[in-house]
Every structure is written in structure tokens, then in C-alpha cells.
C-alpha positions in Angstrom: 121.3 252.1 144.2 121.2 249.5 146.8 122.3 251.9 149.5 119.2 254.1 148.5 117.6 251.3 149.2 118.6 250.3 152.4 117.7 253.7 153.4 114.7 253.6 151.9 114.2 250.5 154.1 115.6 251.8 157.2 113.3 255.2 157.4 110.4 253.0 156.4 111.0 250.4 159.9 111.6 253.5 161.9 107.7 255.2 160.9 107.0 251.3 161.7 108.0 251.3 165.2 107.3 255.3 166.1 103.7 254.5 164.8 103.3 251.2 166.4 105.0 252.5 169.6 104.2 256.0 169.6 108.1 256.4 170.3 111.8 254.9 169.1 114.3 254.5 171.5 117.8 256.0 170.0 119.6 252.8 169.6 116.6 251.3 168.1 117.0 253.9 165.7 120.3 253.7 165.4 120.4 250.0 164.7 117.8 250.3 161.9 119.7 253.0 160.1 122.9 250.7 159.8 121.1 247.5 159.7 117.3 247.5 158.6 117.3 243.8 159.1 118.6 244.1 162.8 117.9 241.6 165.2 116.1 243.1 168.4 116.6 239.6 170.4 120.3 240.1 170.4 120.0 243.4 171.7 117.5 242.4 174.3 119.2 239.5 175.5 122.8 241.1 176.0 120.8 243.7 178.0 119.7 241.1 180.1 116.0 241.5 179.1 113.4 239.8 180.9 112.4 236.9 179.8 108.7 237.3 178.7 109.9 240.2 176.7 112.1 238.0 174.8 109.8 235.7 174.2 107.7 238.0 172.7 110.7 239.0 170.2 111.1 235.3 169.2 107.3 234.9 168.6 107.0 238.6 166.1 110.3 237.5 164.5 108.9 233.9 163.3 105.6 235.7 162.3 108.0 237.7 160.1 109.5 235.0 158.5 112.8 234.4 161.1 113.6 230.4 161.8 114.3 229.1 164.7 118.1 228.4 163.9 118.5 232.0 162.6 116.7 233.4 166.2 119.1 231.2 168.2 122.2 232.2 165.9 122.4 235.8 167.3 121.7 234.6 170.8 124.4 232.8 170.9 126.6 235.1 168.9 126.1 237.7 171.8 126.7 234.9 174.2 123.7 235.3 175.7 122.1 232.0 176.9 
């Protein structure tokens, strides 16, 4: 039951992003499908994203209920600083 779920929740963030975006990028998808509760400032920051792009991230994750403590946890964990 809970992995229905989780799928239930991952195809439900993908029509998210493809309708707010127009598009998904594979290894957004990708990282949904295994993890719907993913964290996109990881990603971005191990890619070496720019930083107003981050920022952005950080702002849309607090809106959605992320704390500061839980934001800086997975940059860190990536060892991005």
C-alpha cells in the first residue's frame, strides 16, 4: 500500500513540474520517481548552479514547508558550500 502511494505521489509531482514548466528534465523525473520528496537544492548545488537559482530553490522549499536546518542539511551532505 505505501508503495502505491509513493507512486501515486511521484506521477502526481511530475504532472506538477511538466505543467508548471511545460517540460521535465530526465533526472528531475528520475529523482521524483525514487524519491517524491527529493530535494532539488542538492542537486543544484553539486551541479554548481548559479547562485540566484539556488536561491530561488531555498525560497519555494520554505513556502512548502522545508526549515532552514533541513535546506542546509542536504547542502552540506553533498558538500556543497
Amino acid at each position: 500500500m505505501a508503495e502505491q502511494s509513493t507512486s501515486q505521489r511521484a506521477e502526481a509531482l511530475i504532472a506538477k513540474m511538466k505543467a508548471a514548466r511545460g517540460y521535465i528534465y530526465p533526472e528531475w523525473e528520475f529523482a521524483a520517481r525514487q524519491d517524491p520528496e527529493f530535494v532539488a537544492i542538492a542537486l543544484l548545488a553539486f551541479r554548481g548552479g548559479e547562485r540566484a537559482g539556488l536561491v530561488a530553490h531555498m525560497q519555494r522549499a520554505t513556502r512548502f514547508g522545508a526549515t532552514r536546518e533541513e535546506i542546509f542539511e542536504e547542502v552540506d551532505a553533498d558538500g556543497a558550500k
